[in-house]
Backbone as XML, in Angstrom:
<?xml version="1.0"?>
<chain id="A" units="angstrom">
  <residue number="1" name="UNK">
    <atom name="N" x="160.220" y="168.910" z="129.751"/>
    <atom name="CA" x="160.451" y="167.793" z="130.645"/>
    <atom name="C" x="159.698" y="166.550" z="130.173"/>
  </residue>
  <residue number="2" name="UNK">
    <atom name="N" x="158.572" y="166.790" z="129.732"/>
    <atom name="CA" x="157.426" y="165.748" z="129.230"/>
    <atom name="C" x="158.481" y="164.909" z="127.950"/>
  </residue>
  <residue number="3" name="UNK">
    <atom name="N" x="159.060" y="165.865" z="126.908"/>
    <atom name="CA" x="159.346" y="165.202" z="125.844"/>
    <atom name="C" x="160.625" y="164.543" z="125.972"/>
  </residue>
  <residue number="4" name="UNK">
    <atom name="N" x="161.150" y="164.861" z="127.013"/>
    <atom name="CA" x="162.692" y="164.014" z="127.245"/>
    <atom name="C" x="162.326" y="163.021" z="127.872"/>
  </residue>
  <residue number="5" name="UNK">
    <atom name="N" x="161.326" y="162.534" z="128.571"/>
    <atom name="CA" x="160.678" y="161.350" z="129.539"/>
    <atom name="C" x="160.549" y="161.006" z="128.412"/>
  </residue>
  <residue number="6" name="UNK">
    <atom name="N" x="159.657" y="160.922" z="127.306"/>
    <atom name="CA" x="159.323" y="160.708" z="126.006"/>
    <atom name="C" x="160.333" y="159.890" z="125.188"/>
  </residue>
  <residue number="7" name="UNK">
    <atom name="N" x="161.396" y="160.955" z="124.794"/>
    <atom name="CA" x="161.971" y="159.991" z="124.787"/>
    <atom name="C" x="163.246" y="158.967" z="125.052"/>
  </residue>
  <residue number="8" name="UNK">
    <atom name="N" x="163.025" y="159.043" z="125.927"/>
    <atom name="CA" x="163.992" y="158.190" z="127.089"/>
    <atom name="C" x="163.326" y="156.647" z="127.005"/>
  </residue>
  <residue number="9" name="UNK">
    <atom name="N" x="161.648" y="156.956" z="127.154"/>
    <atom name="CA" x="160.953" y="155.451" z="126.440"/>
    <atom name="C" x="161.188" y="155.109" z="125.647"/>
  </residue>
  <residue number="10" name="UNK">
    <atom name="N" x="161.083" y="156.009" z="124.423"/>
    <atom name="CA" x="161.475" y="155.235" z="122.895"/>
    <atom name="C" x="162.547" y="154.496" z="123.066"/>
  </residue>
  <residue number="11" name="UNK">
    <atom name="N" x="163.252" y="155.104" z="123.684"/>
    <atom name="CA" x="164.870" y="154.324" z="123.009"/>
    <atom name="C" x="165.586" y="152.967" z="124.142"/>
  </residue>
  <residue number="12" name="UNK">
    <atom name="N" x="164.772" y="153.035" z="125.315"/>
    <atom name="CA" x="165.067" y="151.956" z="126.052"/>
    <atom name="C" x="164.603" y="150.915" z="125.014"/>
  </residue>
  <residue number="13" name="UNK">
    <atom name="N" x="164.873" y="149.709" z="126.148"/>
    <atom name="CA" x="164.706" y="148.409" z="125.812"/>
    <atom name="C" x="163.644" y="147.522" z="126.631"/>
  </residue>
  <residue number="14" name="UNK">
    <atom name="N" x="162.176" y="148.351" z="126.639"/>
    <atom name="CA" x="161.531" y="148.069" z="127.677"/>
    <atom name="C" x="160.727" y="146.843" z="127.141"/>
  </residue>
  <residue number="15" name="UNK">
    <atom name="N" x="160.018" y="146.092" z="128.177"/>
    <atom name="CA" x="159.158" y="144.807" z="127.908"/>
    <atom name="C" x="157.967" y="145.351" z="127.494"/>
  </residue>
  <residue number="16" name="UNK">
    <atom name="N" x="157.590" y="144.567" z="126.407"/>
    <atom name="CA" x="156.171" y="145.030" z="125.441"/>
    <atom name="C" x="154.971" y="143.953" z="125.713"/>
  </residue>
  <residue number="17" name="UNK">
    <atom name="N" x="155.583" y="143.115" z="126.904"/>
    <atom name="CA" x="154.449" y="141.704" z="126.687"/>
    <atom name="C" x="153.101" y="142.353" z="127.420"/>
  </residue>
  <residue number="18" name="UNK">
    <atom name="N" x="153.345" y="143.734" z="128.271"/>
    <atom name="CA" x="152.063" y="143.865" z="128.997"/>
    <atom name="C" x="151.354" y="145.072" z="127.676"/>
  </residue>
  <residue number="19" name="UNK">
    <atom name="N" x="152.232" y="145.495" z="127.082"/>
    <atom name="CA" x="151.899" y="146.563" z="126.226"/>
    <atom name="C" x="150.674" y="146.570" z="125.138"/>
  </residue>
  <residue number="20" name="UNK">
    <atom name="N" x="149.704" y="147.029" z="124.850"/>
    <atom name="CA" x="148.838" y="147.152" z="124.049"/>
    <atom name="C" x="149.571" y="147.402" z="122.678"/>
  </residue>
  <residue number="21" name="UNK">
    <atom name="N" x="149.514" y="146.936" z="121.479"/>
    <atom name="CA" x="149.997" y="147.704" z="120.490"/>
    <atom name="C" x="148.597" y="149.121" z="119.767"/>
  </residue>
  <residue number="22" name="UNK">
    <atom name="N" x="149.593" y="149.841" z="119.623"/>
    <atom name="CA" x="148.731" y="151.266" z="118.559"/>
    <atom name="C" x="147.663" y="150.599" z="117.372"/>
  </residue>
  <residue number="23" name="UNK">
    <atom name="N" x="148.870" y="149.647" z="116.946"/>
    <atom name="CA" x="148.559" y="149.927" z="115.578"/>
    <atom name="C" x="148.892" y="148.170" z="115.309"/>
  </residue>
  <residue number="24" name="UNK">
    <atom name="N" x="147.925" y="147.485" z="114.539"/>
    <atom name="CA" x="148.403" y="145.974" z="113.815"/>
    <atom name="C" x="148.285" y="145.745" z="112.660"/>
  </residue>
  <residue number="25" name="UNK">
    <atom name="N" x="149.651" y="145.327" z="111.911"/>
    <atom name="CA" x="149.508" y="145.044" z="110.335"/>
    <atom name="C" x="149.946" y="143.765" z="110.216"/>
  </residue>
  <residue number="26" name="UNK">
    <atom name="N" x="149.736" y="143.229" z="109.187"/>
    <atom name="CA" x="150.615" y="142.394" z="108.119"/>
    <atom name="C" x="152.212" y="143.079" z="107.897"/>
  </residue>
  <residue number="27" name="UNK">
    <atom name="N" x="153.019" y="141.973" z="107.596"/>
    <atom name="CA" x="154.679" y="143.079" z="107.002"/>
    <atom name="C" x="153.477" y="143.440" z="105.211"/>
  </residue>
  <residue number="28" name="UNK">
    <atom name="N" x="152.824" y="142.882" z="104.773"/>
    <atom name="CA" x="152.496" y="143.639" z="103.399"/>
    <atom name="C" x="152.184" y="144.908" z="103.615"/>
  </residue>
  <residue number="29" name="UNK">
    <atom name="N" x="150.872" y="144.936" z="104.569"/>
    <atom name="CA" x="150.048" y="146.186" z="104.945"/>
    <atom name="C" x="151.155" y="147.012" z="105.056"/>
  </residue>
  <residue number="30" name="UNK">
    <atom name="N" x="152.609" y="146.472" z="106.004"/>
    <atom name="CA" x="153.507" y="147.619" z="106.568"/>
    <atom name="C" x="154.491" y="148.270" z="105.290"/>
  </residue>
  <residue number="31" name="UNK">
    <atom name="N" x="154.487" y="147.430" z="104.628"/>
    <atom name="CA" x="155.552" y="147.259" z="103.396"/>
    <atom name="C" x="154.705" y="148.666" z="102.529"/>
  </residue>
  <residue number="32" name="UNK">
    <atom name="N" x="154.147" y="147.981" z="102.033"/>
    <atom name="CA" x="152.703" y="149.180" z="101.111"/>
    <atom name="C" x="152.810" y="150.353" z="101.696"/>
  </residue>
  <residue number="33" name="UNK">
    <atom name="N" x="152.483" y="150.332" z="103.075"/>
    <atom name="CA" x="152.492" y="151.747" z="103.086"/>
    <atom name="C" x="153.284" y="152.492" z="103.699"/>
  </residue>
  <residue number="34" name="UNK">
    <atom name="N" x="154.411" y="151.994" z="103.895"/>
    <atom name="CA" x="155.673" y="152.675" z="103.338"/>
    <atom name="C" x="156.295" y="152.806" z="102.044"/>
  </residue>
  <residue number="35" name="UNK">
    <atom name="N" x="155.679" y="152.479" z="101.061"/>
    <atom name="CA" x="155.855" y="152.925" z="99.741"/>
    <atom name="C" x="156.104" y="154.555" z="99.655"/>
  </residue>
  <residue number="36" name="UNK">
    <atom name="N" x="155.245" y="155.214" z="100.314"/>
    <atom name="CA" x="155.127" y="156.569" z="101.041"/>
    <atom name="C" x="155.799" y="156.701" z="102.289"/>
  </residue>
  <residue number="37" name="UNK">
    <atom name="N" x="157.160" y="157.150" z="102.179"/>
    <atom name="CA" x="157.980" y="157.091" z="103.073"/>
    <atom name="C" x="157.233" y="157.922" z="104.707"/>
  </residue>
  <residue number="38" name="UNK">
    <atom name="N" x="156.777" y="159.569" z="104.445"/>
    <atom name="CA" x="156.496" y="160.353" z="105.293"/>
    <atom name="C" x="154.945" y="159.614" z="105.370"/>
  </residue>
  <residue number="39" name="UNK">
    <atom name="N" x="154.187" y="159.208" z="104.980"/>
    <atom name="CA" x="152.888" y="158.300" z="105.162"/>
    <atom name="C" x="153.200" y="157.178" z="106.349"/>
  </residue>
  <residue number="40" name="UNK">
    <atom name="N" x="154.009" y="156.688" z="106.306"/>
    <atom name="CA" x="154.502" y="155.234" z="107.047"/>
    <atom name="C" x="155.104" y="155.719" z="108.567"/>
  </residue>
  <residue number="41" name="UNK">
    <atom name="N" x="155.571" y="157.226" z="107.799"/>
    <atom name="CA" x="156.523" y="157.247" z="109.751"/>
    <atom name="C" x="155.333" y="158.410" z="110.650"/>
  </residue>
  <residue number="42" name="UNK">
    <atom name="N" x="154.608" y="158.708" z="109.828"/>
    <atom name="CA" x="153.571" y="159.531" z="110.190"/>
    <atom name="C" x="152.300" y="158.406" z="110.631"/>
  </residue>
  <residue number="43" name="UNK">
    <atom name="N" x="152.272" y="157.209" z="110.272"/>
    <atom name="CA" x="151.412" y="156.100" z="110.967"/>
    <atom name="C" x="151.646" y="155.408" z="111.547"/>
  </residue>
  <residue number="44" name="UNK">
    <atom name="N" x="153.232" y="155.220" z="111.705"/>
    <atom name="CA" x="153.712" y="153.808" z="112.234"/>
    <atom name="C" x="155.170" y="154.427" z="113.333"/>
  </residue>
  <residue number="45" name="UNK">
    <atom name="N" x="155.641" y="155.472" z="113.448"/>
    <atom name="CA" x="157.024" y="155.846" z="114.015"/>
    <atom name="C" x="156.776" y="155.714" z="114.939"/>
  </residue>
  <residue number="46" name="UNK">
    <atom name="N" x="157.469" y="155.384" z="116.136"/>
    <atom name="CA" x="157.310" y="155.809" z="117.543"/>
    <atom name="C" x="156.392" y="155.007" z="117.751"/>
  </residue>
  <residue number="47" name="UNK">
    <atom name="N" x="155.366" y="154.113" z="117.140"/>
    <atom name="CA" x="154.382" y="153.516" z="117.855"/>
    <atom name="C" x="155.173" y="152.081" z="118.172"/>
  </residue>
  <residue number="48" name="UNK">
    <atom name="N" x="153.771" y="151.185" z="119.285"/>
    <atom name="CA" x="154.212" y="149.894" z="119.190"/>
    <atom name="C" x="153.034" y="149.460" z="118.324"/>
  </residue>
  <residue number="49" name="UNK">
    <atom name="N" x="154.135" y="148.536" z="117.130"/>
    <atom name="CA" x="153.564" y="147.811" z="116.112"/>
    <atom name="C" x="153.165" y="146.360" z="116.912"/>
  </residue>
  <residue number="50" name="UNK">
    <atom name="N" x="151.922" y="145.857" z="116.283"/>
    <atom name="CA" x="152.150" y="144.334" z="116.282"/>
    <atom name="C" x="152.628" y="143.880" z="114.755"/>
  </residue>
  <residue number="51" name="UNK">
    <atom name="N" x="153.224" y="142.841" z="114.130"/>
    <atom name="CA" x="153.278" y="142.718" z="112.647"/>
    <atom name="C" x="153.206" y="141.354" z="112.630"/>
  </residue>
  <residue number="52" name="UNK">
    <atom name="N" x="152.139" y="140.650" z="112.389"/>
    <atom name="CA" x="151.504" y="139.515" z="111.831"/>
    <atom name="C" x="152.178" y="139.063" z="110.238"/>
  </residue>
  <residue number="53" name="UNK">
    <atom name="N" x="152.312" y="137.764" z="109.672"/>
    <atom name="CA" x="152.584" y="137.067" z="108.628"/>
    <atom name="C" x="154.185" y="137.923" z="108.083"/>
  </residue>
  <residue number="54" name="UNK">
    <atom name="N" x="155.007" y="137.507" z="108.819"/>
    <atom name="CA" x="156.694" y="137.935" z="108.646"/>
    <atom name="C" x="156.831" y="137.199" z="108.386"/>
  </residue>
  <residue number="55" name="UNK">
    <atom name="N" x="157.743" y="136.790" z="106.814"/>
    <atom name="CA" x="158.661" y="135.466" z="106.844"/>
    <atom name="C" x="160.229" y="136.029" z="107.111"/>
  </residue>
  <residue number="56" name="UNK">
    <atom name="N" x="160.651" y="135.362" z="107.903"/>
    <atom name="CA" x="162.473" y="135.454" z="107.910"/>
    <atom name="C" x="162.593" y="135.348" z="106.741"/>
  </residue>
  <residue number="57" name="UNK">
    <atom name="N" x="163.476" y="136.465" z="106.048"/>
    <atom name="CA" x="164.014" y="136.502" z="105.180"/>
    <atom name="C" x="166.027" y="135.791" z="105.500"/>
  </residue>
  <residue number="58" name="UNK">
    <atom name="N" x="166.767" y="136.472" z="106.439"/>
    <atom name="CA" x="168.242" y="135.659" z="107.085"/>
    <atom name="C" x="167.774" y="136.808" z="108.464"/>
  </residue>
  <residue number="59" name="UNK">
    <atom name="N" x="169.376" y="135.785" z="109.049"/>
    <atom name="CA" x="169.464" y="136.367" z="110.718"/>
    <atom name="C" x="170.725" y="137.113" z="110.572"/>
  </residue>
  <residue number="60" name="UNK">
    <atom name="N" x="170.422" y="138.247" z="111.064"/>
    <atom name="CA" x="171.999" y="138.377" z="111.321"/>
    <atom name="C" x="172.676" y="138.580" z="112.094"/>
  </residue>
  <residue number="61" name="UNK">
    <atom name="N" x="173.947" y="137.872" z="111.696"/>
    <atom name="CA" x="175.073" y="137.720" z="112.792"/>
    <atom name="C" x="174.644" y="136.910" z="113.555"/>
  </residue>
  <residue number="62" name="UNK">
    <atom name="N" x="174.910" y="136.815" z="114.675"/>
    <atom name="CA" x="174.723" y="135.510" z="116.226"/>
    <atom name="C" x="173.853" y="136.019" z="117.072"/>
  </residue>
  <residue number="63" name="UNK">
    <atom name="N" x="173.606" y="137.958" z="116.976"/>
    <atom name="CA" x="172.341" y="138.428" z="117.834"/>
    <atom name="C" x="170.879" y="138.100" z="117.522"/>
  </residue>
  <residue number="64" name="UNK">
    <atom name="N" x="170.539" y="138.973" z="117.872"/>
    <atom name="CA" x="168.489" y="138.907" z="117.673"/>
    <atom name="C" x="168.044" y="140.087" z="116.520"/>
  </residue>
  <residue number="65" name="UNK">
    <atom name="N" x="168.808" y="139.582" z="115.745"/>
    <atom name="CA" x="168.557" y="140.791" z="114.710"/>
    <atom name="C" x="167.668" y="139.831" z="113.074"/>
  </residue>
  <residue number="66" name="UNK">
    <atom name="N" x="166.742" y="139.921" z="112.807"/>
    <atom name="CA" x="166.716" y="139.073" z="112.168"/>
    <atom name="C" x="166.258" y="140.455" z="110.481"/>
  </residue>
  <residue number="67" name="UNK">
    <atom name="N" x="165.986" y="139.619" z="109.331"/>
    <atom name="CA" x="165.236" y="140.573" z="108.264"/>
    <atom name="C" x="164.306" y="139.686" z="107.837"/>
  </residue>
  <residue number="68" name="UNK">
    <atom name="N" x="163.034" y="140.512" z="107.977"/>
    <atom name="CA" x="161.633" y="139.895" z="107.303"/>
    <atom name="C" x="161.078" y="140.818" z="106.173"/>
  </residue>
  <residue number="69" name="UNK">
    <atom name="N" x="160.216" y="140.222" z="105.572"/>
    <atom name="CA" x="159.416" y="140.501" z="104.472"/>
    <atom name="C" x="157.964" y="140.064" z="104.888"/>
  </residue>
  <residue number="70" name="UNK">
    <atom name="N" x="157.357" y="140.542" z="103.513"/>
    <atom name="CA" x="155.646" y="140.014" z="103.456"/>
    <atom name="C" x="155.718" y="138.996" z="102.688"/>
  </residue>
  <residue number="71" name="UNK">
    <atom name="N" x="154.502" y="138.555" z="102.434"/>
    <atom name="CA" x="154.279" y="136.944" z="102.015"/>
    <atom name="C" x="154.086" y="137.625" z="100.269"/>
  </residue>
  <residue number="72" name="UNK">
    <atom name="N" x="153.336" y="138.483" z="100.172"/>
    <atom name="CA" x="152.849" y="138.696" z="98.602"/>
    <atom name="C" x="153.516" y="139.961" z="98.145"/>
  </residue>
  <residue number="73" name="UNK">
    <atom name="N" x="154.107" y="140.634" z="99.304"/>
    <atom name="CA" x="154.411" y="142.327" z="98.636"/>
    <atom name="C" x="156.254" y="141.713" z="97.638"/>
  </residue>
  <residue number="74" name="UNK">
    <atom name="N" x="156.196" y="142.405" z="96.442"/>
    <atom name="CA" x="156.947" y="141.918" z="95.916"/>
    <atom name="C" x="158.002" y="143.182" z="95.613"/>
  </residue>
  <residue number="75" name="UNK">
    <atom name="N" x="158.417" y="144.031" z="96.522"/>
    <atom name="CA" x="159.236" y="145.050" z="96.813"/>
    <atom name="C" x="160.825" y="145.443" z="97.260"/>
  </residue>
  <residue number="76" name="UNK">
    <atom name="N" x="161.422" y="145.993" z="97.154"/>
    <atom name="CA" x="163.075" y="145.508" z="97.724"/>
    <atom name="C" x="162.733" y="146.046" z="99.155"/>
  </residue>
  <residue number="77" name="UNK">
    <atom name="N" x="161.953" y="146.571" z="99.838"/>
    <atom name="CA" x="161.873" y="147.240" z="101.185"/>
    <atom name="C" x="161.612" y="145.847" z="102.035"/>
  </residue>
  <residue number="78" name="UNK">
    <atom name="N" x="162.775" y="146.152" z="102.818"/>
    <atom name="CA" x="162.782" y="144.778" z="103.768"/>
    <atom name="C" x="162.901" y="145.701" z="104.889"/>
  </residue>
  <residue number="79" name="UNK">
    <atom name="N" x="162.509" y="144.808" z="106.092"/>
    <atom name="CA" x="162.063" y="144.965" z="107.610"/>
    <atom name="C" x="163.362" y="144.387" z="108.415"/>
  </residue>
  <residue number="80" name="UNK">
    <atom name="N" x="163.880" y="145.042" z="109.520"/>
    <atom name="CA" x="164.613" y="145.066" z="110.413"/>
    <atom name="C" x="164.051" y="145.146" z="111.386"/>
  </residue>
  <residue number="81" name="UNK">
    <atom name="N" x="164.297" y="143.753" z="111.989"/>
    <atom name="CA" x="163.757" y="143.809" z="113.402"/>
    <atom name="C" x="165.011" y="143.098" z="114.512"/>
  </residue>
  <residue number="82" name="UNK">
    <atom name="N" x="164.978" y="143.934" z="115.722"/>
    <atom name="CA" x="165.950" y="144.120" z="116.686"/>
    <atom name="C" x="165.090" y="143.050" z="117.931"/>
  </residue>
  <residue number="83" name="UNK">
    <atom name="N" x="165.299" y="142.150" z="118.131"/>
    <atom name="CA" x="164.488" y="141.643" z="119.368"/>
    <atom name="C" x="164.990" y="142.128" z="120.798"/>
  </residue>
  <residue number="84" name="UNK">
    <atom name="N" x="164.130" y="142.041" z="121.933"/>
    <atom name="CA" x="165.090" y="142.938" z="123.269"/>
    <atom name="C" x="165.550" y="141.744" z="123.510"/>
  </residue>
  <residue number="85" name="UNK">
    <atom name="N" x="166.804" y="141.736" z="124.040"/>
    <atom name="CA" x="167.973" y="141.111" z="124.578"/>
    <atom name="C" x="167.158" y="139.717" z="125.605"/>
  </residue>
  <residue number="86" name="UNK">
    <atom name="N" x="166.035" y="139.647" z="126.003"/>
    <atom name="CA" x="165.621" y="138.394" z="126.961"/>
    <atom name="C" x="164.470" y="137.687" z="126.028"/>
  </residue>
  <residue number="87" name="UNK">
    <atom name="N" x="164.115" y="138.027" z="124.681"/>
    <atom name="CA" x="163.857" y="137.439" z="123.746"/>
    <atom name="C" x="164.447" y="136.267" z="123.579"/>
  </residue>
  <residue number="88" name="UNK">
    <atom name="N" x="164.279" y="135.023" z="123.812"/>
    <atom name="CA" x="165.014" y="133.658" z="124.036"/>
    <atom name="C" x="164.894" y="133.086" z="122.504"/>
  </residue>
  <residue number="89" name="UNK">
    <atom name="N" x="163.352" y="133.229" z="122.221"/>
    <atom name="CA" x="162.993" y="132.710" z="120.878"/>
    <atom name="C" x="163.264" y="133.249" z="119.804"/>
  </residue>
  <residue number="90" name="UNK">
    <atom name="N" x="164.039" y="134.758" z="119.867"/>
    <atom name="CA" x="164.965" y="135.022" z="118.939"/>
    <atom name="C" x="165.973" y="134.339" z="118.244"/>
  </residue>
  <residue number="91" name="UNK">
    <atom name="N" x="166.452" y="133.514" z="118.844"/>
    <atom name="CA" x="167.604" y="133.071" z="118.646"/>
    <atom name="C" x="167.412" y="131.709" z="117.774"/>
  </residue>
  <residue number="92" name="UNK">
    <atom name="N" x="166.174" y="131.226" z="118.032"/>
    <atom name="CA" x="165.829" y="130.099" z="116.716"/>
    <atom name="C" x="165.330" y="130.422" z="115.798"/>
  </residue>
  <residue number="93" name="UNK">
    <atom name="N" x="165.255" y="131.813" z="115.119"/>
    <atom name="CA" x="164.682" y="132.086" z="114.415"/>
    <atom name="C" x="165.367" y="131.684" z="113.121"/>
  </residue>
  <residue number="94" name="UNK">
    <atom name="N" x="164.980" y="130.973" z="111.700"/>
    <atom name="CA" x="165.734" y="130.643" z="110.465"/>
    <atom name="C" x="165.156" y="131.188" z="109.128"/>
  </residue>
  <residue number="95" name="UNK">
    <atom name="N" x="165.462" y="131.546" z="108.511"/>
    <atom name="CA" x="164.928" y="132.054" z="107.144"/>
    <atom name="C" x="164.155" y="131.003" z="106.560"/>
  </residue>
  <residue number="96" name="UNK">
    <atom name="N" x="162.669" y="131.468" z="106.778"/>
    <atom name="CA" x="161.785" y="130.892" z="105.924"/>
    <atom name="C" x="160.437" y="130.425" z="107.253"/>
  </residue>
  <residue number="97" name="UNK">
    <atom name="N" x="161.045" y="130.885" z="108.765"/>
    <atom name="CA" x="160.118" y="131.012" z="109.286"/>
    <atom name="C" x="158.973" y="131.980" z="109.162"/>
  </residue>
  <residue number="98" name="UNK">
    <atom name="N" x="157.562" y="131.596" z="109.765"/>
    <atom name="CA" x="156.671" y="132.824" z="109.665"/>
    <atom name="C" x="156.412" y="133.230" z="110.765"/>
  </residue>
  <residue number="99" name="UNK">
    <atom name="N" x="156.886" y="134.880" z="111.270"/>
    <atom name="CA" x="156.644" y="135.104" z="112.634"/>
    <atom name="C" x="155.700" y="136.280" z="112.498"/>
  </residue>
  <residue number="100" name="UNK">
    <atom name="N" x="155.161" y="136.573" z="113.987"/>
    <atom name="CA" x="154.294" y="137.441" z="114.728"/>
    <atom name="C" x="154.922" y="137.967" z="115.700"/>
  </residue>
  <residue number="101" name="UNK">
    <atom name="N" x="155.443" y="139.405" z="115.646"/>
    <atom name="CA" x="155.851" y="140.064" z="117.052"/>
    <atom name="C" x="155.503" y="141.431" z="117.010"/>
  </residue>
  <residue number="102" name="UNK">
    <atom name="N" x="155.493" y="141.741" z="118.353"/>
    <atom name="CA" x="155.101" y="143.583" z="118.097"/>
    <atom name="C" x="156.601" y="144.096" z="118.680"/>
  </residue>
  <residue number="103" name="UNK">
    <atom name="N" x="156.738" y="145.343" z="117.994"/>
    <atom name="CA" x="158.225" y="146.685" z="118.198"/>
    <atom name="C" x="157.458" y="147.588" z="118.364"/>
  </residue>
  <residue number="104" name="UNK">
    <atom name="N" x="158.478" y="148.642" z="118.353"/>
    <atom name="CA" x="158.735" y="149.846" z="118.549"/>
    <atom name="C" x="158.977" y="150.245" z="116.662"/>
  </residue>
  <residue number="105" name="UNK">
    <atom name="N" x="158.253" y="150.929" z="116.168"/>
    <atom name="CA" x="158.674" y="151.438" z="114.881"/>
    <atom name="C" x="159.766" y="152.157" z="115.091"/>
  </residue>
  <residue number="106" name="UNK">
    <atom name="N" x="160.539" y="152.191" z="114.410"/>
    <atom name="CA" x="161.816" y="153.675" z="114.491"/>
    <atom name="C" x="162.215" y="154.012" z="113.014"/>
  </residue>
  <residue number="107" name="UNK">
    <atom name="N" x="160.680" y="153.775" z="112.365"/>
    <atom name="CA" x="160.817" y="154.207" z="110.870"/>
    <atom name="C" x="161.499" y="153.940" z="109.571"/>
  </residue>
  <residue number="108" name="UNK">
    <atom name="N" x="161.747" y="154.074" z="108.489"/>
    <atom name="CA" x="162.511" y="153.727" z="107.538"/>
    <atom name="C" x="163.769" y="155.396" z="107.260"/>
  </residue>
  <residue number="109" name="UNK">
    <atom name="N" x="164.754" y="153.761" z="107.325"/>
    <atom name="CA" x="165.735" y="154.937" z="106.888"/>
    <atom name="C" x="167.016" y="153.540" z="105.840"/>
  </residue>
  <residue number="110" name="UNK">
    <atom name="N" x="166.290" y="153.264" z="104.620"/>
    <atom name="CA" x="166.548" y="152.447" z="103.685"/>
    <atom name="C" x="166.004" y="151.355" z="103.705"/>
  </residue>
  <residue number="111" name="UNK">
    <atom name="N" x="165.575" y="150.601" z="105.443"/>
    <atom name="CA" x="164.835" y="149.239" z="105.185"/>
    <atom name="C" x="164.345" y="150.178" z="106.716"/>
  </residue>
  <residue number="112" name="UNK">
    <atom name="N" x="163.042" y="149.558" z="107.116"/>
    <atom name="CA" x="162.167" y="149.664" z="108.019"/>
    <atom name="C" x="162.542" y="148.792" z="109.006"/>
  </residue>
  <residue number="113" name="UNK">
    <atom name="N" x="162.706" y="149.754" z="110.263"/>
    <atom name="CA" x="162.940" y="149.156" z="111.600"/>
    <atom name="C" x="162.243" y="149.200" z="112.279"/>
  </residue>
  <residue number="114" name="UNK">
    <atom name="N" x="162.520" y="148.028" z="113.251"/>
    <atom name="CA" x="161.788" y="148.014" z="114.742"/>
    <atom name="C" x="162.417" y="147.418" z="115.521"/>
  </residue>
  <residue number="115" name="UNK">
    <atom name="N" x="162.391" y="148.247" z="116.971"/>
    <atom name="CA" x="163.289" y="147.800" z="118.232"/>
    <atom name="C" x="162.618" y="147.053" z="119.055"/>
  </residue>
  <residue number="116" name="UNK">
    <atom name="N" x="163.368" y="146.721" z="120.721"/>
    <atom name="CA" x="162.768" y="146.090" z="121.257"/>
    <atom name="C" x="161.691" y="145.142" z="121.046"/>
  </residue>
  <residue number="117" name="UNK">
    <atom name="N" x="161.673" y="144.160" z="120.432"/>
    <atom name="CA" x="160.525" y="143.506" z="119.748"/>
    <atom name="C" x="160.315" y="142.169" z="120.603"/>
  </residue>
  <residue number="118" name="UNK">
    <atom name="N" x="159.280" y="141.333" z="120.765"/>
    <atom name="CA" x="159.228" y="140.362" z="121.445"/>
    <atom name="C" x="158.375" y="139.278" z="120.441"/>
  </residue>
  <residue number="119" name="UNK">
    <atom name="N" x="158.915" y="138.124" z="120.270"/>
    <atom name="CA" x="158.088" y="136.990" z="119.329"/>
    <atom name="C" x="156.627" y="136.900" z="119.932"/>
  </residue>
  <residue number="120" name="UNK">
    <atom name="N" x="155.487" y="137.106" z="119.037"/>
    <atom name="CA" x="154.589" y="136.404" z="119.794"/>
    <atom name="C" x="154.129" y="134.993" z="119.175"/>
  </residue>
  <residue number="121" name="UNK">
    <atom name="N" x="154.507" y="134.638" z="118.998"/>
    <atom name="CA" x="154.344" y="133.516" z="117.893"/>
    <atom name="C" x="155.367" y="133.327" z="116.124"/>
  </residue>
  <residue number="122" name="UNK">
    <atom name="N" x="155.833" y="131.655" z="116.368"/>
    <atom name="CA" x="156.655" y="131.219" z="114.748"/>
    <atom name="C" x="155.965" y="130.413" z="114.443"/>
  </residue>
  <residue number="123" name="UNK">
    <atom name="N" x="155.922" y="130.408" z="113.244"/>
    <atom name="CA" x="155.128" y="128.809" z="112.729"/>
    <atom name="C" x="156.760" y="128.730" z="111.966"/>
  </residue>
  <residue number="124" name="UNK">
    <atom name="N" x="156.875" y="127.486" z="111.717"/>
    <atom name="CA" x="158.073" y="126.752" z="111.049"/>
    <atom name="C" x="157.469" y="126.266" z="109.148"/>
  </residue>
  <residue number="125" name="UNK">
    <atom name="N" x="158.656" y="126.471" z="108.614"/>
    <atom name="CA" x="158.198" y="126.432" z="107.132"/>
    <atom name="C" x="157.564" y="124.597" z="106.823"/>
  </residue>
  <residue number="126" name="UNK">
    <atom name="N" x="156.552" y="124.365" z="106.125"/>
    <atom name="CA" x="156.139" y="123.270" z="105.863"/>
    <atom name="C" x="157.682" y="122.654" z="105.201"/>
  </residue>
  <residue number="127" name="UNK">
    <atom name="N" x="157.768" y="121.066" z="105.309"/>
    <atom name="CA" x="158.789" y="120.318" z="105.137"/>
    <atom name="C" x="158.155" y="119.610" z="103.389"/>
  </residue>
  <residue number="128" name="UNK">
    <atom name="N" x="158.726" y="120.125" z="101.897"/>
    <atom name="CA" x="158.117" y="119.314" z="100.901"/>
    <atom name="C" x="158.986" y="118.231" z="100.684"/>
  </residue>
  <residue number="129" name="UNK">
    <atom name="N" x="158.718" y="116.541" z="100.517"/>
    <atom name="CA" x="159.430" y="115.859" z="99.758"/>
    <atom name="C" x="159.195" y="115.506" z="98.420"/>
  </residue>
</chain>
């Protein structure tokens, strides 16, 4: 009974703004150590992540789906992140922003995901002329 309550949480779409996160990385820190696939879902699955220094890599489609990377990890493993549906500031998100939000890990299964996610902060890319 315990583990179906269990996970019935995971997979909603619940609000994370009162939520403590487990665990806080960088996307590098997160990137790295998922280099080690069973290392990464054995530290990071099922938890709520915070993930500090994301750049939008593109958005996709018209939802809250965006793909980020790290600033220095120079790897093809890119990050999928799902924002929950009342995420407003999802929706301005542009490739080449740098964001801060915490998910739900739901592990790598070719690029590393995370659900329900809420922005906690974008900085916007410096403008060079």
């Amino acid at each position: 009974m315990i583990l179906v309550s269990l996970l019935f949480t995971m997979c909603s779409d619940r609000d994370l703004r009162s939520v403590r996160p487990d665990r806080t990385r960088d996307a590098d820190g997160i990137i790295k150590l998922y280099g080690n696939k069973r290392q990464g879902d054995w530290m990071l699955k099922g938890k709520v992540v915070q993930v500090n220094a994301a750049i939008v890599v593109e958005k996709l489609g018209k939802g809250s789906t965006v793909t980020v990377t790290g600033r220095e990890t120079l790897t093809p493993i890119l990050i999928h992140v799902q924002f929950a549906p009342t995420e407003r500031r999802a929706a301005s998100l542009q490739p080449g922003d740098l964001v801060t939000f915490k998910g739900i890990c739901s592990g790598m299964n070719g690029s590393i995901r995370f659900e329900s996610c809420i922005s906690l902060g974008v900085s916007k890319p410096v403008e060079r002329s």
